[in-house]
C-alpha positions in Angstrom: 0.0 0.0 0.0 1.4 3.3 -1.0 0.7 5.5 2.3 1.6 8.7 0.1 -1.1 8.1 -2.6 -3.7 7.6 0.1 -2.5 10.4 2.0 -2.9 12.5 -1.4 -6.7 10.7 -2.2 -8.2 11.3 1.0 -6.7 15.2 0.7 -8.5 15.4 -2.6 -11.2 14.2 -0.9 -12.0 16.4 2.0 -10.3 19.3 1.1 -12.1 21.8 -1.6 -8.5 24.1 -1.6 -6.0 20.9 -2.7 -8.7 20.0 -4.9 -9.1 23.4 -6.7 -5.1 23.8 -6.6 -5.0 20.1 -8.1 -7.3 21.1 -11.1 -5.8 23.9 -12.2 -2.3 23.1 -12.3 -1.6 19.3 -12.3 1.6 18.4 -12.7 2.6 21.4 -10.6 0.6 19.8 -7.3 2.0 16.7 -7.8 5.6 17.5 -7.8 4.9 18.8 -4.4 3.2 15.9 -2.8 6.1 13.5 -2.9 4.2 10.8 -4.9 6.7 8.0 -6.3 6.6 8.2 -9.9 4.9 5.5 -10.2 1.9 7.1 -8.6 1.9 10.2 -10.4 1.5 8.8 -13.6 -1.2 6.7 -12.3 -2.7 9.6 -10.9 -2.2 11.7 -14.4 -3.1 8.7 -16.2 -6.5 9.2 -14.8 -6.9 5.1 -14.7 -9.1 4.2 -11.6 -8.3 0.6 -11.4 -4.4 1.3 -11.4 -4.9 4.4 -8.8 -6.9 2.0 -6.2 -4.1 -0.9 -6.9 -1.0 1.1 -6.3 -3.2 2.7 -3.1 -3.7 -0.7 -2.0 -7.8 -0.9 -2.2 -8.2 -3.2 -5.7 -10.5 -2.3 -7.9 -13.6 -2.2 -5.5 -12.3 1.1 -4.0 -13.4 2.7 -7.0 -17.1 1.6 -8.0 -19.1 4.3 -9.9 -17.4 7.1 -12.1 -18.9 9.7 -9.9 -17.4 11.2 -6.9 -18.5 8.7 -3.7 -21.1 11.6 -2.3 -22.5 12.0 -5.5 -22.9 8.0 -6.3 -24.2 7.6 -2.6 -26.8 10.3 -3.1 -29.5 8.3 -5.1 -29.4 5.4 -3.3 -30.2 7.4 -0.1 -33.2 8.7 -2.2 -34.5 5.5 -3.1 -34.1 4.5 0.7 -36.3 7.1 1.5 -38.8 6.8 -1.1 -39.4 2.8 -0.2 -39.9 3.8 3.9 -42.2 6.6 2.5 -44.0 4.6 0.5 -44.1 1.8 3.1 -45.8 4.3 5.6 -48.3 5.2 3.5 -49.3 2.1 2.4 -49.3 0.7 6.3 -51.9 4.5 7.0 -53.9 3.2 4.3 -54.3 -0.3 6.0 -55.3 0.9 9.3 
């Protein structure tokens, strides 16, 4: 597991400013993370399987193309549509 990488995904993650700074200037950031190689071209490669490999997480650390909260989201929705539904149906019993 490359501490370094994950150390650099969870930042990405939880942190607007690295993620802004990331965006706009790339290769810039990276230098300054102290990423192997190896992991910054995975990183610039943009390749989600070899990212989650090197990080040490396989390829179920990445499962939708969307960022986790996003992917998360409609399930939650759905969650809550089935108890709502549920409820009504139960008022309509009684």
């Amino acid at each position: 597991m490359d501490r370094a990488l994950m150390s650099f995904l969870v930042e990405l993650a939880t942190s607007p400013r690295a993620l802004a700074a990331f965006m706009t200037d790339r290769e810039t950031y990276l230098d300054g993370t102290g990423l192997s190689d190896e992991a910054k071209r995975a990183v610039m490669s943009g390749d989600r399987n070899t990212i989650a490999a090197l990080a040490g997480g396989g390829r179920a650390m990445f499962t939708s193309s969307r960022p986790t909260y996003m992917a998360a989201r409609p399930m939650y929705k759905k969650k809550a549509a089935k108890k709502k539904a549920a409820k009504k149906k139960a008022a309509k019993k009684k």
